[in-house]
N, C-alpha and C positions, 0 to 999 in steps of 0.2 A: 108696321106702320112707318113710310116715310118718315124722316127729317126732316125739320126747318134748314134752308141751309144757304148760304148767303150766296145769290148769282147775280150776274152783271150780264144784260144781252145788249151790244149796239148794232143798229140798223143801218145799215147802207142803203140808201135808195138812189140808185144810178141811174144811167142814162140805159145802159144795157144791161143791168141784172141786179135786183134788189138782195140783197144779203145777209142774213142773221147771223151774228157769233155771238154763242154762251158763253160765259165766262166764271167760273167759279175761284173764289181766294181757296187756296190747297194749304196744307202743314206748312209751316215755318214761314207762310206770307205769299209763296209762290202762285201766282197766276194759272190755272187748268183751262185752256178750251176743252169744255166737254159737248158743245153741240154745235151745228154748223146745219144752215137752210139756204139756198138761193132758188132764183127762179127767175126767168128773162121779166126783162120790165118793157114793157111797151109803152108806158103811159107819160112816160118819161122822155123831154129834148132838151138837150143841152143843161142837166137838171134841175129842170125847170117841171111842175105837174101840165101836162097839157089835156090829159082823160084822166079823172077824179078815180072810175070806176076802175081801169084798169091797173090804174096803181095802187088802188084797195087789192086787188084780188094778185099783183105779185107778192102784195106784204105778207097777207094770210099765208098762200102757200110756202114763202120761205120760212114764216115763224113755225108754221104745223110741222116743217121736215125739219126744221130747230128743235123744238120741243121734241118731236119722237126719238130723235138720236140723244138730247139730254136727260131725257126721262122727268122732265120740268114743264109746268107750266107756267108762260110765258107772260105775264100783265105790263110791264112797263120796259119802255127802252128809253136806249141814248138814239137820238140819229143823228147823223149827219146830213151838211146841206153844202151847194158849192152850183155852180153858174156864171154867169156872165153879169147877174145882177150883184153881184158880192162886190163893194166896195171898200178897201181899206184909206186909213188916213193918218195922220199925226195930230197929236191935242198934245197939251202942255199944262199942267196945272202949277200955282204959288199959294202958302199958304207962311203964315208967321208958326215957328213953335212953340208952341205952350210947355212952361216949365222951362221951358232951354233945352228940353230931352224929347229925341222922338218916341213919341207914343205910337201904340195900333191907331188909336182914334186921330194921329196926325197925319198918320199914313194915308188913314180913308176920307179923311177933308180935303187934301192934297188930291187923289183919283177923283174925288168928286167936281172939287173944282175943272181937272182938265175933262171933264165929262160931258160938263157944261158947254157944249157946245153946239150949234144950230141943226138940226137932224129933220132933213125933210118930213111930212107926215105921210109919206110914203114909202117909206126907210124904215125898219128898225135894227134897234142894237142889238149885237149881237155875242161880241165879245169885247172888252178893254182890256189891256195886257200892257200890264208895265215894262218898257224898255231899260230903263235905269229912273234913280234917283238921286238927286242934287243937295247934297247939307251946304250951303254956304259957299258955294262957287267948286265944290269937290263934286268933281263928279261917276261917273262910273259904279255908282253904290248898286248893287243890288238888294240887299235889304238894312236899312239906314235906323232898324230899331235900336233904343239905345245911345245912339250917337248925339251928341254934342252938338246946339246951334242954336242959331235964333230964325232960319229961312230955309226950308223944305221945297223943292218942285220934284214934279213929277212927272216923267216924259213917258206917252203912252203912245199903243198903235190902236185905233178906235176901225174895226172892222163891222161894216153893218149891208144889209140884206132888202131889197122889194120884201117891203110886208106883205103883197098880195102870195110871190111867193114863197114865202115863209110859213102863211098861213094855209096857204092847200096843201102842203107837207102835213103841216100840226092835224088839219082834216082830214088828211088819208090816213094818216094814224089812227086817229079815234074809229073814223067807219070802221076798221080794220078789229075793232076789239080794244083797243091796246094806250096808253096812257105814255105820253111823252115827258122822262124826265128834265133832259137837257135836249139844248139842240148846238151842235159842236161842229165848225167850220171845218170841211173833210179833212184839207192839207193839213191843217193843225192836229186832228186825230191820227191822218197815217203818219205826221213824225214822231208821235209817241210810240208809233210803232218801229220804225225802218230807221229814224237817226240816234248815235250816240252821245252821252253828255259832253264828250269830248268837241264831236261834230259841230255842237250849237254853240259851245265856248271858244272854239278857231273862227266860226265864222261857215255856212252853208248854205247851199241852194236846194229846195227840195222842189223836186217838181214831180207831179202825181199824174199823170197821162190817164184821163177816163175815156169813157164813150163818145160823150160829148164835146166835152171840154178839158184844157189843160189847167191845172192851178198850181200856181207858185207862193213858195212859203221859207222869205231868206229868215238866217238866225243867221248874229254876232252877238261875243258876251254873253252866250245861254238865253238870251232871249231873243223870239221873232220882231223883225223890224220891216219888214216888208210883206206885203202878200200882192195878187195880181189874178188873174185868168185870162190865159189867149183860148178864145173862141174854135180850137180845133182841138179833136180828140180821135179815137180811134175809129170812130165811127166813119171819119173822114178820109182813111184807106181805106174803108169798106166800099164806100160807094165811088170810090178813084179805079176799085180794082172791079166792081160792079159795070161802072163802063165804059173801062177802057178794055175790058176783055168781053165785052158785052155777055157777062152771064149774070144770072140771078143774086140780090142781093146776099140771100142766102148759102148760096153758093160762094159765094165770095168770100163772107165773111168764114167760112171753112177751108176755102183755099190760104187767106189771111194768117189764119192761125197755125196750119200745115207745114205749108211751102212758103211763107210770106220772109224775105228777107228786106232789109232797108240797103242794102250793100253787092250792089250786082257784081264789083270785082272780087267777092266771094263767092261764088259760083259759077261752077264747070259750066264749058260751052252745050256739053251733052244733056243735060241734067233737062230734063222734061215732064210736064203735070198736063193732067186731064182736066179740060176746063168744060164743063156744062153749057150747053147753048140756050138761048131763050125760044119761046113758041115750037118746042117740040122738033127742033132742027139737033140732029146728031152734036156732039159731043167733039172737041178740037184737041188735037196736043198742041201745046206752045211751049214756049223754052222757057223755063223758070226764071233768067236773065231779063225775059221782058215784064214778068210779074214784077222783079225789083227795079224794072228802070221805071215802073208805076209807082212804087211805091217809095222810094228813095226824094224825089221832090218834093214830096207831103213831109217828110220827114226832116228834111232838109230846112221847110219852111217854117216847123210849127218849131224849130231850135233856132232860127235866126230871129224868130219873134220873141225867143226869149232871150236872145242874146241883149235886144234892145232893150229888154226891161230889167234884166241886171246893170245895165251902164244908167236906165233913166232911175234906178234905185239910188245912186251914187255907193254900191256897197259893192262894187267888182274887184275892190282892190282889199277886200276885207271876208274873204269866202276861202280861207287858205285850208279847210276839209275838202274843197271841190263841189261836186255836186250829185247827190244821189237821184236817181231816176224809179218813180216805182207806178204801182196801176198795172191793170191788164195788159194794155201794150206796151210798157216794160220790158216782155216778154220778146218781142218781137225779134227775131234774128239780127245783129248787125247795126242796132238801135244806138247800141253802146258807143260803138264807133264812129257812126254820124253827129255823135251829141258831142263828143269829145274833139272832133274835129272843128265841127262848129262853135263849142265855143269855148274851146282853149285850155279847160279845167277835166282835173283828174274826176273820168266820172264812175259811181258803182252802181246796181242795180240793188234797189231795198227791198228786204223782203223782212215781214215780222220772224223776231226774236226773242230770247228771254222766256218763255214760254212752257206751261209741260201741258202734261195731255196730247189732244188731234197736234201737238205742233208737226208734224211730219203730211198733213193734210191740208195748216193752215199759210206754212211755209211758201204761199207764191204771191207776187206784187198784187196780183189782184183782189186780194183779203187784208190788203192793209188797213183799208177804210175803217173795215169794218173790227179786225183787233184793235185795231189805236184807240177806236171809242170806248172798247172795254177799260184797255190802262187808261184812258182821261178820266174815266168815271172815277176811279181809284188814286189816279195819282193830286187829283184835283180837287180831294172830299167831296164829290159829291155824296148823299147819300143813299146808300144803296138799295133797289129794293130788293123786299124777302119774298121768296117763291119760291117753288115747292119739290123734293123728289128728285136731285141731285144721282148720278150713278157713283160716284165716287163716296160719298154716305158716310165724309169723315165731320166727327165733333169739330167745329169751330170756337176760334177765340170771338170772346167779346170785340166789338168794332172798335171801338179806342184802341184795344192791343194790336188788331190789325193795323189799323193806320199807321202806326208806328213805325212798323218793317219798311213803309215807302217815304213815311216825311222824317 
């Protein structure tokens, strides 16, 4: 008879492929991916729901190929959400301290306070994340329990969401079976994934390259201070190389991933690919140099849009980790080099880390989504749910003991 045995699954619902990772806590604390499901998402633009039904039916099948490879049955997830409707902001909260010592309950009157702020009724919140906090004109505090004063603020980043779509996420979920615990702003989940604590205490730029869309998500002082999304994503070479070679979307999007470089003076004059014709017309060779001179301006554009929102951050001069680059197109040949050129900063490509089990399968930009949400579930207390028939089938600690190992 099975075990009860503690899992964690987060969902990705992207633009171009919905994705389940299991997540189980192992011996001594360690993190296991033991199941992994995707499945193209059609239902999905710019991550946004635009067909109800059809992003019911990518969840199912990526949870069912989760579930059979974890040997678990799957009832509640984390998911992520990201789009062009995500907007971030700054709040500020003041509060007097009681006793002269900061308490937890001054800490949470202080967030409440900067909370307090006007949120259209079309909006909801989403996340508030404390930037730093202020005892008495000191500032820079990250946690001010204990400390000495008579005046507390509290400087926050107030990121919030279109409730409409917020809410056909939460409804594809349920049609789907399945019960939502959290719902966690993707770039904030992949950098639990792909960034270092080091990384977020210098000062970093994470940008997450999806289907749709780009999001951006700066840290200084170990916490996030900015977020953003430029409106291009991979999608957006798809359909550059879809008609500027006039083949099929589909095709395209295979040649993309094949032959796709962002960098033509990486590639030999000879070098040549087989490009598919549309309406049953024969089949072309072209020279791979003119796939990247397609592909190289997309690239080129969606990194100067971001160059603009580092300087209108005012945090360009405070990012001395650089910037990590992660997502499916991540991937992309030559990426590394366009980003770095454009804009100025030492950049890597992120891929989850830290890891045991599938790590050797979860290891590519394009699963970061979808691991990060496992570690936020965990690094964030949520709590977790229990479900069922684990392959690994080892005795767990009690959840207090677990917590432990990560706070």
């Amino acid at each position: 008879m099975p075990k009860e045995d503690e899992i964690i699954v987060g969902l990705d619902v992207g633009t171009t492929k919905v994705c389940a990772i299991v997540g189980e806590i192992g011996d001594g604390g360690r993190i296991d991916i033991i199941g992994i499901g995707a499945h193209p998402s059609r239902g999905i633009k710019k991550g946004m729901v635009v067909n109800i039904e059809q992003t019911v039916d990518a969840i199912r099948r990526a949870v069912e190929e989760a579930e059979r490879m974890a040997g678990a049955k799957i009832d509640s997830v984390y998911t992520g959400i990201a789009g062009g409707h995500i907007k971030g902001s700054s709040s500020h909260g003041v509060i007097a301290i009681k006793n002269r010592e900061v308490s937890r309950s001054d800490m949470a009157r202080a967030l409440e306070t900067a909370r307090a702020v006007a949120i259209p009724a079309d909006r909801r919140l989403l996340h508030m994340i404390p930037k730093e906090y202020i005892v008495d004109a000191q500032d820079g505090i990250r946690d001010p329990l204990g400390m000495s004063g008579v005046r507390l603020e509290a400087d926050v980043h107030i990121i919030t969401g279109a409730a409409s779509a917020i809410e056909n996420i939460e409804k594809s979920i349920r049609r789907a079976g399945l019960s939502m615990i959290a719902m966690v702003l993707q770039p904030l989940a992949s950098s639990e994934a792909v960034l270092t604590s080091e990384e977020r205490d210098l000062g970093v730029a994470m940008i997450d390259i999806g289907g749709g869309t780009t999001d951006l998500a700066f840290f200084a002082d170990g916490s996030i201070h900015h977020t953003a999304v430029v409106p291009v994503g991979g999608n957006h070479f798809t359909n550059d190389i879809a008609i500027g070679l006039r083949t099929p979307p589909a095709d395209a999007e295979k040649i993309k991933i094949k032959y796709g470089c962002a960098q033509a003076d990486q590639i030999r004059d000879s070098e040549m690919i087989d490009v598919p014709s549309v309406g049953g017309r024969p089949s072309r060779l072209i020279s791979r140099q003119t796939l990247a001179a397609i592909i190289q301006p997309r690239a080129e554009e969606i990194f100067t849009r971001i160059r603009e929102e580092i300087e209108q951050s005012g945090l360009s001069d405070r990012l001395a980790s650089g910037v990590v680059i992660t997502g499916g197109t991540s991937a992309l040949a030559g990426i590394i080099e366009v980003a770095e050129q454009t804009l100025g900063y030492p950049i890597r490509r992120g891929v989850p880390s830290g890891l045991g089990g599938l790590i050797d399968v979860v290891s590519e930009p394009m699963y970061a989504t979808g691991v990060g949400l496992v570690l936020y579930a965990v690094r964030h207390r949520n709590p977790l749910p229990r479900q069922r028939g684990s392959m690994f089938g080892r005795v767990k600690h009690r959840m207090s003991e677990l917590m432990e190992w990560f706070f």
